[in-house]
VOGU-3710 file (C-alpha; in Angstrom, 3 decimals, decimal comma):
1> xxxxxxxxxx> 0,000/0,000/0,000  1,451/3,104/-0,953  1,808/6,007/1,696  0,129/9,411/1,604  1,727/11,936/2,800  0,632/14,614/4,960  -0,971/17,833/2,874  -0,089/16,958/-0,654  -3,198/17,612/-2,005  -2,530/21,216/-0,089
11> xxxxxxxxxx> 0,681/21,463/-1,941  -0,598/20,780/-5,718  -3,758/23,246/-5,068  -1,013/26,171/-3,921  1,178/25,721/-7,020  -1,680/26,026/-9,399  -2,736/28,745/-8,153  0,704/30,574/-8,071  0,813/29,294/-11,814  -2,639/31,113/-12,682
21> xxxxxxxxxx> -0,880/34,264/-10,442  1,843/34,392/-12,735  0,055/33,968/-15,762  -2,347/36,694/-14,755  0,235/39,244/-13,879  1,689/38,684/-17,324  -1,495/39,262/-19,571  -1,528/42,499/-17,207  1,742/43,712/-18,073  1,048/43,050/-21,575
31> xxxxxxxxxx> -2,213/45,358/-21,470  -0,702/47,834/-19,787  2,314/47,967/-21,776  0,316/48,037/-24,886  -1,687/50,882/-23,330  1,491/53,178/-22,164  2,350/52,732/-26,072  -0,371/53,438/-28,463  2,027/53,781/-31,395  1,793/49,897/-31,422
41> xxxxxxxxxx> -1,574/50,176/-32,622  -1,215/52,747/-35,613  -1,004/50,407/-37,798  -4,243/48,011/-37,147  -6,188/51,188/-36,771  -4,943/53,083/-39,733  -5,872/49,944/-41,588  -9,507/49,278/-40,140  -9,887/52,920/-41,333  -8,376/52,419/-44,827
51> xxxxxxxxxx> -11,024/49,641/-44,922  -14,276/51,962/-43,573  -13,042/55,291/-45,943  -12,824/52,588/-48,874  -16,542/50,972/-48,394  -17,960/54,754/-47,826  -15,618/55,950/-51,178  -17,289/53,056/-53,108  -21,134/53,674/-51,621  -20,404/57,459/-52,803
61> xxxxxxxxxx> -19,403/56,564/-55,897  -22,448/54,155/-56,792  -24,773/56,239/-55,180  -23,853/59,086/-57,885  -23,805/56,660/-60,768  -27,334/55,371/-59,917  -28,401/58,757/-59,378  -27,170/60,244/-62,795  -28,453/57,580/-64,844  -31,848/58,431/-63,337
71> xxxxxxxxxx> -34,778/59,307/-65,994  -35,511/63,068/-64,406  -31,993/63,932/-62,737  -31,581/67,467/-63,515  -28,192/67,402/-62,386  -26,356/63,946/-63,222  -22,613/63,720/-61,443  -23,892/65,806/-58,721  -22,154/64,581/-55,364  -24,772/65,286/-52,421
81> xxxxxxxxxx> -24,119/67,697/-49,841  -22,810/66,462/-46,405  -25,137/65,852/-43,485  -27,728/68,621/-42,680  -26,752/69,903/-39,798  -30,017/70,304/-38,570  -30,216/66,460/-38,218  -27,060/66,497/-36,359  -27,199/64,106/-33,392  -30,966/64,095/-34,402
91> xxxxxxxxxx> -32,571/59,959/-34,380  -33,642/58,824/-37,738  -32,806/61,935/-39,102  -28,986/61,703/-38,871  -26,922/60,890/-41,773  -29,240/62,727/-44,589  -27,509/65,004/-47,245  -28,570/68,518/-47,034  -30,288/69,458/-50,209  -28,290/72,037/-51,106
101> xxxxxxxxxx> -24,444/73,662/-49,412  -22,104/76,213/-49,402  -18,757/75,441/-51,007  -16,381/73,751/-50,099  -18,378/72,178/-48,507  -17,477/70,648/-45,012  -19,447/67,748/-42,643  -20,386/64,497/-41,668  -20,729/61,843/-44,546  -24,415/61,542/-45,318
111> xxxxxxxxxx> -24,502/58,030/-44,546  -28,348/57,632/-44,923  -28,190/59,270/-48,103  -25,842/56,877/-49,237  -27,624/53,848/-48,352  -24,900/52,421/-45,792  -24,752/51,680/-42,110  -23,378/54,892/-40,276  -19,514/54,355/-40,132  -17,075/54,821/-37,497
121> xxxxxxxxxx> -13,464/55,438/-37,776  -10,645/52,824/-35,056  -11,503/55,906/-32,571  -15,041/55,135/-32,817  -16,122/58,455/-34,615  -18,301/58,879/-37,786  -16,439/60,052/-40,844  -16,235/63,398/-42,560  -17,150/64,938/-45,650  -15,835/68,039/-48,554
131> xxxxxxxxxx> -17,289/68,569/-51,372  -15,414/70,217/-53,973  -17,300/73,651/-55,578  -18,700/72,922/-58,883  -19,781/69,260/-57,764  -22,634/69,980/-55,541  -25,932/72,182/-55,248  -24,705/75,623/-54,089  -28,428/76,792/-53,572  -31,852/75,369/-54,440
141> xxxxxxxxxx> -32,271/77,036/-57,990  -28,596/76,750/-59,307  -28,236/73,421/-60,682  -24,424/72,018/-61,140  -22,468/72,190/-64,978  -20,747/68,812/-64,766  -19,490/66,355/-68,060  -16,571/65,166/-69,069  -14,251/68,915/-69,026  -15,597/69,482/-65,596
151> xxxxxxxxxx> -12,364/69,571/-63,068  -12,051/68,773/-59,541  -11,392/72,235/-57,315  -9,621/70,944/-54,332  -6,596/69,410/-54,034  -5,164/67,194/-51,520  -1,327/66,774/-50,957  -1,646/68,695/-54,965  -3,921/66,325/-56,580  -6,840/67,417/-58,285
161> xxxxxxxxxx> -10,191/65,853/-56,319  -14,099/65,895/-56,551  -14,264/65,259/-53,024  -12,378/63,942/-49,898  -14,179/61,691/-46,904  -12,002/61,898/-43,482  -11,597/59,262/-40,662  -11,221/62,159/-37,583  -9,036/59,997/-35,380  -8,883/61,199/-31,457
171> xxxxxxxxxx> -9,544/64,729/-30,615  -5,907/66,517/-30,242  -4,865/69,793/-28,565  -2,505/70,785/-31,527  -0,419/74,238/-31,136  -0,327/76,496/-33,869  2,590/76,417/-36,745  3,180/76,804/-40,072  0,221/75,100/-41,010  -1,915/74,793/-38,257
181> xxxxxxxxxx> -4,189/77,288/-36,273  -3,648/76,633/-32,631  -6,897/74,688/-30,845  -7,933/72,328/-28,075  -10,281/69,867/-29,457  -13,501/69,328/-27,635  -16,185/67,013/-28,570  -19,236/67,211/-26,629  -22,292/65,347/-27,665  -23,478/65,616/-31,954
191> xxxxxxxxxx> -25,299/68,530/-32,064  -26,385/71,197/-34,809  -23,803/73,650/-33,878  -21,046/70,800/-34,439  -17,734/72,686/-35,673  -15,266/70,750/-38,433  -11,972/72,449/-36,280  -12,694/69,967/-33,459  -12,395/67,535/-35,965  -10,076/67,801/-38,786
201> xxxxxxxxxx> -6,495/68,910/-38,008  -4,352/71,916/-39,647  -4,443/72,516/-43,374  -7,951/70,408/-43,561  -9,604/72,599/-40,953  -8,892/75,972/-43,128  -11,204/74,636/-46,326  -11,895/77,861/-48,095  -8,137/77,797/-49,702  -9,163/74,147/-51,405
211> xxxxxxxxxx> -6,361/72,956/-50,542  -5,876/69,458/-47,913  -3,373/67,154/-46,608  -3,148/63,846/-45,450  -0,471/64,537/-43,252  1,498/67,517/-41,248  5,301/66,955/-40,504  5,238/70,003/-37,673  1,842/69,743/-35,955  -0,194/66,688/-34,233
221> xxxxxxxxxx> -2,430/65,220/-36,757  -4,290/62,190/-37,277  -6,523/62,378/-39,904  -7,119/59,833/-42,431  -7,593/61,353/-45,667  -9,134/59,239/-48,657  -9,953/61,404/-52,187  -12,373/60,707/-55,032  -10,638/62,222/-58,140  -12,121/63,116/-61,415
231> xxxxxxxxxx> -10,593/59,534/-62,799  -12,184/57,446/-60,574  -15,931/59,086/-60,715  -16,335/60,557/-64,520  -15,951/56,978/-65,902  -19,396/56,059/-64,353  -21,265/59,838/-64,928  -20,134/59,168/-68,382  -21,641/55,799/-68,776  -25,004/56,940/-67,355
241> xxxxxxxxxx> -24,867/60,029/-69,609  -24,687/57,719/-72,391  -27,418/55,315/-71,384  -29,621/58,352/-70,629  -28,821/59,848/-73,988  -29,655/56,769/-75,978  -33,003/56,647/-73,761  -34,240/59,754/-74,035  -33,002/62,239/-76,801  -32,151/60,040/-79,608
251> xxxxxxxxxx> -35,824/58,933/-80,410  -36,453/62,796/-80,237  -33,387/63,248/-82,462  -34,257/60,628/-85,174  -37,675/60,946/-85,232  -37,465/64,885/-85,486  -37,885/65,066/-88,962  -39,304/61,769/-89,801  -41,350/58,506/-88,265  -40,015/56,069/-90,816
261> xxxxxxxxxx> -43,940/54,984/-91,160  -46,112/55,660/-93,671  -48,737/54,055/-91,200  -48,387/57,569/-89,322  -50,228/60,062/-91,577  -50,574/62,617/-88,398  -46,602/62,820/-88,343  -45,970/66,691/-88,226  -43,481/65,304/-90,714  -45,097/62,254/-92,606
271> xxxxxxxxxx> -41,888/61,127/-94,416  -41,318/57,204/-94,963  -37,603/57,535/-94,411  -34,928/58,129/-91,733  -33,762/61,584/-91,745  -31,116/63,162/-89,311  -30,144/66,757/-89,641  -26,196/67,704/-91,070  -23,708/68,268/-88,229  -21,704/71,155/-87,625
281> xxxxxxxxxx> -18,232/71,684/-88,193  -16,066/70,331/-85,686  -14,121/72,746/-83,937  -13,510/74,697/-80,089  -17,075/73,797/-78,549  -16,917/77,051/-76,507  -16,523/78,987/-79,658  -18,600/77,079/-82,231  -21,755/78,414/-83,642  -23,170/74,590/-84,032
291> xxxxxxxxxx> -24,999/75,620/-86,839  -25,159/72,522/-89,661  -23,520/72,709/-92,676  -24,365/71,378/-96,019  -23,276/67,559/-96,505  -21,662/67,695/-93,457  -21,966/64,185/-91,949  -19,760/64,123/-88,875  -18,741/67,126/-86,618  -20,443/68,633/-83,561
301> xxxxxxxxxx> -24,433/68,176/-83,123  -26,489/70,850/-85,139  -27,606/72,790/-81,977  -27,648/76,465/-83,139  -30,354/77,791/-81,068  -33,164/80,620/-82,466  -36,464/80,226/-80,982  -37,006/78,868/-77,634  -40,175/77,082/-77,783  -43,860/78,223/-75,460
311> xxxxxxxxxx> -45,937/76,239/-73,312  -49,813/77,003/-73,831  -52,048/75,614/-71,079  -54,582/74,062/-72,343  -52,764/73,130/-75,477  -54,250/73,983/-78,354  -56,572/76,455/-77,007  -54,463/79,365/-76,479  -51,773/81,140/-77,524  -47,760/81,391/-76,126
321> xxxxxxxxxx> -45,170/83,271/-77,630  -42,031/82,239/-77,946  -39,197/83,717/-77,580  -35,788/84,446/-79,492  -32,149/83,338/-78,232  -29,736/85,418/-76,353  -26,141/85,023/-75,645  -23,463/82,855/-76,978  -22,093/82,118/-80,484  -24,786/79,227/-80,520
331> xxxxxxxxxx> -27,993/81,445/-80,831  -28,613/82,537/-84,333  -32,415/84,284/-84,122  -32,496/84,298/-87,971  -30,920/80,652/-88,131  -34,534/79,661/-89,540  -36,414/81,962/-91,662  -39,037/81,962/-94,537  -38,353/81,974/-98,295  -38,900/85,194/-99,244
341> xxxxxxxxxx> -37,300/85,563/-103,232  -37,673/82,734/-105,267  -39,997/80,476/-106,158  -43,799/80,222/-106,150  -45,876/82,458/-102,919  -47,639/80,132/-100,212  -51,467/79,154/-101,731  -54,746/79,922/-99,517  -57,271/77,801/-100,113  -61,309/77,162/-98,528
351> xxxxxxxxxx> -64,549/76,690/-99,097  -66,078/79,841/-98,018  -62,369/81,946/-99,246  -61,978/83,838/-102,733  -59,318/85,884/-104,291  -57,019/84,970/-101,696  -53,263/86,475/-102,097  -50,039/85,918/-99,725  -46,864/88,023/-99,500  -43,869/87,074/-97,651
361> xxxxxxxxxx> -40,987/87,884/-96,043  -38,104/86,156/-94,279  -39,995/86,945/-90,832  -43,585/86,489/-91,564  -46,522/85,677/-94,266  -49,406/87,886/-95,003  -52,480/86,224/-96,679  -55,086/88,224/-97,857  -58,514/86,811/-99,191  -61,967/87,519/-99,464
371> xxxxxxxxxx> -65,033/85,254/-97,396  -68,321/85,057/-97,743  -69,751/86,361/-94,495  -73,656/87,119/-93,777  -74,394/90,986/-92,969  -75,635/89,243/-89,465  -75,134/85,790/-87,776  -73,588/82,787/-89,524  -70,424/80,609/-88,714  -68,011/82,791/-86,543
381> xxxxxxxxxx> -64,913/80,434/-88,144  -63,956/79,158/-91,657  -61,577/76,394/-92,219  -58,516/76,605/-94,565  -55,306/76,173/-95,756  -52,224/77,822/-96,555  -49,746/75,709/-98,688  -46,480/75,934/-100,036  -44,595/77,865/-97,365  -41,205/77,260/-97,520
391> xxxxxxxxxx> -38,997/77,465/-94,375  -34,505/77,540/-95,032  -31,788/75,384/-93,317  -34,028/73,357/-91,299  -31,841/70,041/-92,267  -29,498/71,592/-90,711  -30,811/72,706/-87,224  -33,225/70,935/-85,211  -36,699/72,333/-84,636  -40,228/71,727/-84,037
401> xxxxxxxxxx> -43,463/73,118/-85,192  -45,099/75,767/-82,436  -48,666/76,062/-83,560  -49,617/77,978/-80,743  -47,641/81,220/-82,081  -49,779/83,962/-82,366  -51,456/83,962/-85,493  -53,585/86,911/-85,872  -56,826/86,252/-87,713  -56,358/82,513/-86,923
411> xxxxxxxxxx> -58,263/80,812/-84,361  -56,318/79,179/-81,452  -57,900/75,682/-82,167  -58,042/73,736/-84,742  -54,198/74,211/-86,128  -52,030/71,876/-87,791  -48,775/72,195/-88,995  -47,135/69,341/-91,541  -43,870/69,498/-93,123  -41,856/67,719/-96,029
421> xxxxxxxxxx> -37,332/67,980/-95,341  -36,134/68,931/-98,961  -32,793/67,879/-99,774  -31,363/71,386/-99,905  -32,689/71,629/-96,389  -35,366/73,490/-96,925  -39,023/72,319/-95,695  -41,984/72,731/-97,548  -44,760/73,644/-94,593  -48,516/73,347/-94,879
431> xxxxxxxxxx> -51,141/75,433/-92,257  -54,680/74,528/-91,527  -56,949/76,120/-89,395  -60,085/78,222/-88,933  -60,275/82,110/-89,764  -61,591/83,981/-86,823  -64,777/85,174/-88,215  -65,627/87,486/-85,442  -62,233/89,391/-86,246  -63,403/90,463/-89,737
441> xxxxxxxxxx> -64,398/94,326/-90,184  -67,964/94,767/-89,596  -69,291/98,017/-90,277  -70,920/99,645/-93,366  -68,590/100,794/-95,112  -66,504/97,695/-94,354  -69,139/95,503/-95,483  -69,603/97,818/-99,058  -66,042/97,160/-99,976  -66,497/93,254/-99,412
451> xxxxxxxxxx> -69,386/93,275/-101,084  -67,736/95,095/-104,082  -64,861/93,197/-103,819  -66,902/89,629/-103,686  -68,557/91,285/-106,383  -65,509/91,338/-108,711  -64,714/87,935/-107,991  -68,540/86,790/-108,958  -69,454/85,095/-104,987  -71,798/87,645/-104,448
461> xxxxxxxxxx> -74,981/85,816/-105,988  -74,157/82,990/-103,741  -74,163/84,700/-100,315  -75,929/87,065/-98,725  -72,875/89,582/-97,619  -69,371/89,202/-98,223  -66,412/90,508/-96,255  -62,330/90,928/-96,485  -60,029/89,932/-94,045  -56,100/88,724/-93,600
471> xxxxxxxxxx> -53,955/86,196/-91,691  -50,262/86,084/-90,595  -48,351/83,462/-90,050  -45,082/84,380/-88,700  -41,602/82,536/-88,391  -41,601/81,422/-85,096  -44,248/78,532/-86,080  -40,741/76,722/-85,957  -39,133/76,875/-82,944  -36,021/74,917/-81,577
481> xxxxxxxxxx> -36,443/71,654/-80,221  -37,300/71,169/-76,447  -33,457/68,962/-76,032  -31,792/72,461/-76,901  -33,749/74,111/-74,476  -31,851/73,831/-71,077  -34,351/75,129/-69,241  -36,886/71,693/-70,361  -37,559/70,054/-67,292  -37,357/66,679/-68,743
491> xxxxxxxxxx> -34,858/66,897/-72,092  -32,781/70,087/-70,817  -29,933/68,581/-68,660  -28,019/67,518/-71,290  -27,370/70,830/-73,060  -27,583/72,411/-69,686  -25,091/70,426/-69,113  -22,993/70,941/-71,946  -22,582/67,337/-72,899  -22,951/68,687/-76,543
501> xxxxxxxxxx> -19,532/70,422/-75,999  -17,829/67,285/-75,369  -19,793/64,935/-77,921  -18,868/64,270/-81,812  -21,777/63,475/-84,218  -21,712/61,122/-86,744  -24,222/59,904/-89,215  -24,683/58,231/-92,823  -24,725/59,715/-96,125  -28,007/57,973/-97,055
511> xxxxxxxxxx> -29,592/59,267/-93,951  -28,724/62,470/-94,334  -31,531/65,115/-95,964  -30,166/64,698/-99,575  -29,670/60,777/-98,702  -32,196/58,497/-99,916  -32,904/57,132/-96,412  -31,415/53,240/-96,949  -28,308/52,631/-95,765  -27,238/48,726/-96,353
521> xxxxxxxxxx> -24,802/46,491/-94,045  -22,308/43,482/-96,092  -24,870/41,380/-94,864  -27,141/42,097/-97,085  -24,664/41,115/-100,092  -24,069/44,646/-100,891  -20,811/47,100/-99,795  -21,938/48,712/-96,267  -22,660/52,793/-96,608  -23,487/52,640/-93,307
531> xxxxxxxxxx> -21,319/53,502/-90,475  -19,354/50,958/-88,109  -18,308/50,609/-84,757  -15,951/47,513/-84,766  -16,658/45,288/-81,506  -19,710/46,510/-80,969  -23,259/43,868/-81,779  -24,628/46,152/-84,780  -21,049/46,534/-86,206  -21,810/47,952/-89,467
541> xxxxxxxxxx> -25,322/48,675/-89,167  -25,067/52,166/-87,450  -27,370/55,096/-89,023  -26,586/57,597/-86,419  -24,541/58,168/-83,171  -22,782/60,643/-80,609  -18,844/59,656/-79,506  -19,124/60,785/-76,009  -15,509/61,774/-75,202  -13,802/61,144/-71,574
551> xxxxxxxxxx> -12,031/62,885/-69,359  -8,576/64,630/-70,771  -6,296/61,852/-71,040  -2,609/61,669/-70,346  -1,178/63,737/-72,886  -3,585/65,498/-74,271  -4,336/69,346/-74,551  -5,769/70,977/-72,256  -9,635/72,019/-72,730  -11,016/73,210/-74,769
561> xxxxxxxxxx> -9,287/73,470/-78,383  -9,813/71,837/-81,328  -7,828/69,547/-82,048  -9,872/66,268/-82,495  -7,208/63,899/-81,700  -6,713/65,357/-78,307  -10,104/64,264/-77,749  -10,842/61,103/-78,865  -8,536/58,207/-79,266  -7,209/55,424/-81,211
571> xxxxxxxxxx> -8,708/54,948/-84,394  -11,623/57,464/-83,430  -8,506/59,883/-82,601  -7,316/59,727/-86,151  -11,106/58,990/-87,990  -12,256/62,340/-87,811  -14,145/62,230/-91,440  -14,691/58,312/-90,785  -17,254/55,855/-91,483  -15,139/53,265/-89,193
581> xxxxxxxxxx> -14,981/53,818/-85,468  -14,573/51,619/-82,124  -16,045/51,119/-78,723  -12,816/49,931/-77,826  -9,825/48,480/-78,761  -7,770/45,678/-77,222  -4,432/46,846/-77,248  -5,436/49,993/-75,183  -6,457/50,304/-71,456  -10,290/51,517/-70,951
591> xxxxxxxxxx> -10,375/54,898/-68,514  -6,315/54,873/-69,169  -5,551/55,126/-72,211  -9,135/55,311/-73,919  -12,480/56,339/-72,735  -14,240/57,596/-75,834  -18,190/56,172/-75,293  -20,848/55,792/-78,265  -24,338/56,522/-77,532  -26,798/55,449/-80,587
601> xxxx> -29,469/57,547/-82,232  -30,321/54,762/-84,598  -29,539/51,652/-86,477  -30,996/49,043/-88,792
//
């Protein structure tokens, strides 16, 4: 039998508990050493932070990319504002974009806005915000200018940004030097009056000079700075530009002078071909006049501006009257005018209308007739129809018809206007409406000289009085379109824009006015006279598009100028008279080294 000893079970229990002593004292030493030297956790935190500034860089970025490509976005590329202050420590409130800010703008990230979970920084802070100027609403009716041209205003460490988003680190008592404006950081609890100096350090507290650091060699600092350059964000404004452009304006743009259906005999212009306007010569947007040019089939979009269109509520009741173009070499008031030399005169015609005559001039027509009008009662309108007015250089502009201009002696209801594109861009215009009956002259002496007048023209036996009367039909029955209008609520934002500035227009002979509206791919056995975009579906089956051109690229000009390979490259750098171009090409980096985009007006 083996012997116990006395307290040996005593002994064991002692030692394990020095053991757990020892080991206890050690894990303490450890967090207190780690505590009395926080440099040993720069690194962890400075990369938690990387990881937070990186998740709320990409939710910014796809927040503006969704937003732009938006049917309705007035203001595509716009970065929001930073947090409202007003919602500032505020529950379910906090973390919403102001709707419109001062700039530079300086806050809290508008987390809500964003669609993220509010983030923190290592020190358990949220992040902050600037907005550079240009990139955000200043007020609530100034809306931003931003495509491809547009630059970044601030600048941190000397690189151009859009906008910068801040991990705050611990507060700091920093002493003023060189760069830095002496304060004690306090941070009481979120509130409204919140101040950015208690937050960012030095150079990044002092925003109105634009310019930011993401470090200070003198001072304390210890904020994490993380920038969104023009690089990184135009490449997905762009993209939505172009989606949005092939949405919305190019069935405006090729059905603005034709429905390529004969099944639609209420067309304004019934023609049973594709027709797209000549482009303007391709030069310095900021100085072009964008009016088109005669068998010019690539160059800048044919946006001269003369008329701005009305709006007449109720349609078609009233009238509006529009308005003529001011400022810039792109408004041309007498772009569009009337025929006025050669040629046959515009035709009245009607049932109740006799010895009807029309001068003209380049600003208005003037028809004169004869009706057969009762001494009392009768109808108080008479239909009719002027023919044969001839309108210049529509095939190269783009414009609408504007019934509703004031036509004096014409009823408000009842108008129509129709129009035929001639191949030396010239439109051949019909009018129908109603003479206002209750406008003609009515007294006695009025009604003699119709009655002699009716007389000489033999209606007199067939009516019981007979009166004289006129109509005038002036110019601005043709008014621009509503895309060049960049005050159109729903079309506008493009030129408003000035997307047009940095877009080249390209289309095909045949579809041009003097084309004969077919333009044929290889596929159908024949050589293609169509245009082609290698590595693209459609290939060589391209009527119509815009090239969309990036951001300045590495080695290129400055903007603007003209020189078209400095704006477009590859082999669209060196097409500019082309009928080949490219999406893209292999041997070139997309957003590096290329970052042309081609938006579609129409194909076969």
């Amino acid at each position: 039998m083996k012997e116990l000893r006395p307290g040996g079970k005593a002994q064991r229990g002692v030692a394990m508990l020095a053991l757990v002593a020892v080991m206890t004292m050690g894990s303490l030493w450890l967090l207190m050493s780690g505590l009395a030297q926080p440099s040993n956790r720069t690194a962890p935190n400075r990369a938690q932070n990387a990881k937070v500034l990186q998740e709320a860089k990409t939710a910014l970025i796809g927040h503006v990319a969704t937003q732009s490509a938006k049917a309705g976005e007035n203001d595509p590329g716009s970065l929001p504002c930073p947090e409202a202050p007003g919602d500032v420590g505020v529950p379910n409130q906090e973390g919403r974009a102001a709707p419109n800010c001062t700039l530079p703008a300086v806050g809290r990230l508008p987390w809500r806005t964003l669609g993220i979970d509010k983030p923190l920084d290592a020190g358990g802070e949220p992040l902050w915000y600037v907005v550079s100027p240009g990139w955000a609403k200043p007020n609530s009716t100034t809306n931003t200018v931003i495509n491809s041209n547009t630059a970044g205003q601030i600048f941190v460490d000397g690189v151009e940004s859009v906008a910068l988003i801040i991990a705050p680190g611990q507060r700091l008592q920093i002493p003023a030097s060189a760069n830095c404006v002496a304060r004690n950081q306090a941070r009481n609890v979120p509130s409204p009056a919140i101040d950015y100096r208690d937050y960012l350090d030095c150079q990044n507290a002092t925003p109105a000079d634009l310019a930011f650091a993401s470090n200070d060699a003198v001072g304390p600092f210890n904020d994490q700075v993380l920038a969104v350059t023009t690089a990184e964000i135009m490449p997905v404004i762009e993209a939505a530009v172009a989606s949005r452009f092939q949405r919305e304006l190019a069935p405006l743009i090729r059905t603005a002078y034709s429905n390529g259906d004969s099944n639609h005999p209420n067309s304004a212009w019934p023609s049973t071909k594709p027709v797209l306007p000549f482009a303007a010569a391709f030069g310095d947007p900021t100085a072009a006049t964008f009016r088109g040019s005669t068998g010019t089939l690539r160059g800048l979009l044919p946006f001269v501006r003369s008329q701005r269109g009305c709006t007449c509520t109720p349609a078609g009741a009233c009238e509006c009257t529009p308005s003529a173009c001011t400022g810039g070499p792109d408004c041309d008031a007498d772009f569009v005018v009337f025929e006025d030399s050669t040629g046959s005169p515009p035709v009245m015609s009607g049932s109740n209308i006799f010895g009807a005559s029309c001068s003209r001039s380049t600003t208005q027509i003037v028809c004169d007739f004869n009706i057969r009008q009762p001494l009392s009662g009768g109808p108080a309108n008479h239909p009719f129809a002027v023919t044969g007015i001839t309108a210049r250089r529509i095939g190269r502009s783009l414009k609408q018809f504007q019934p509703e201009a004031p036509m004096p002696g014409v009823l408000p209801s009842g108008r129509t206007l129709k129009g035929f594109l001639n191949a030396d861009n010239t439109s051949t215009i019909t009018l129908t409406g109603n003479v206002d009956g209750s406008s003609l002259p009515g007294s006695f002496i009025d009604v003699l000289v119709g009655i002699v007048l009716c007389n000489l023209t033999g209606s007199l036996p067939v009516t019981l009085g007979c009166k004289q009367g006129s109509i005038t039909i002036p110019r601005t029955i043709l008014v621009d379109h509503p895309i060049l209008d960049s005050g159109n609520a729903q079309y506008g934002w493009f030129v408003r824009n000035m997307w047009h500035h940095a877009s080249y227009y390209a289309i095909a002979q045949e579809i041009a006015p003097d084309g004969s509206g077919i333009c044929v791919s290889p596929a159908a056995g024949l050589s293609s006279d169509c245009l082609t975009v290698k590595y693209s579906p459609a290939h060589d089956r391209y009527r119509g598009f815009i090239v969309i051109a990036g951001r300045r690229l590495p080695g290129q000009d400055p903007r603007p100028n003209d020189k078209f390979d400095h704006w477009f490259e590859g082999e669209n750098g060196n097409a500019p008279n082309g009928v080949i171009w490219t999406v893209r090409e292999p041997s070139m980096t997309i957003n590096r080294t290329f970052n042309d985009r081609i938006a579609v007006i129409d194909r076969i």
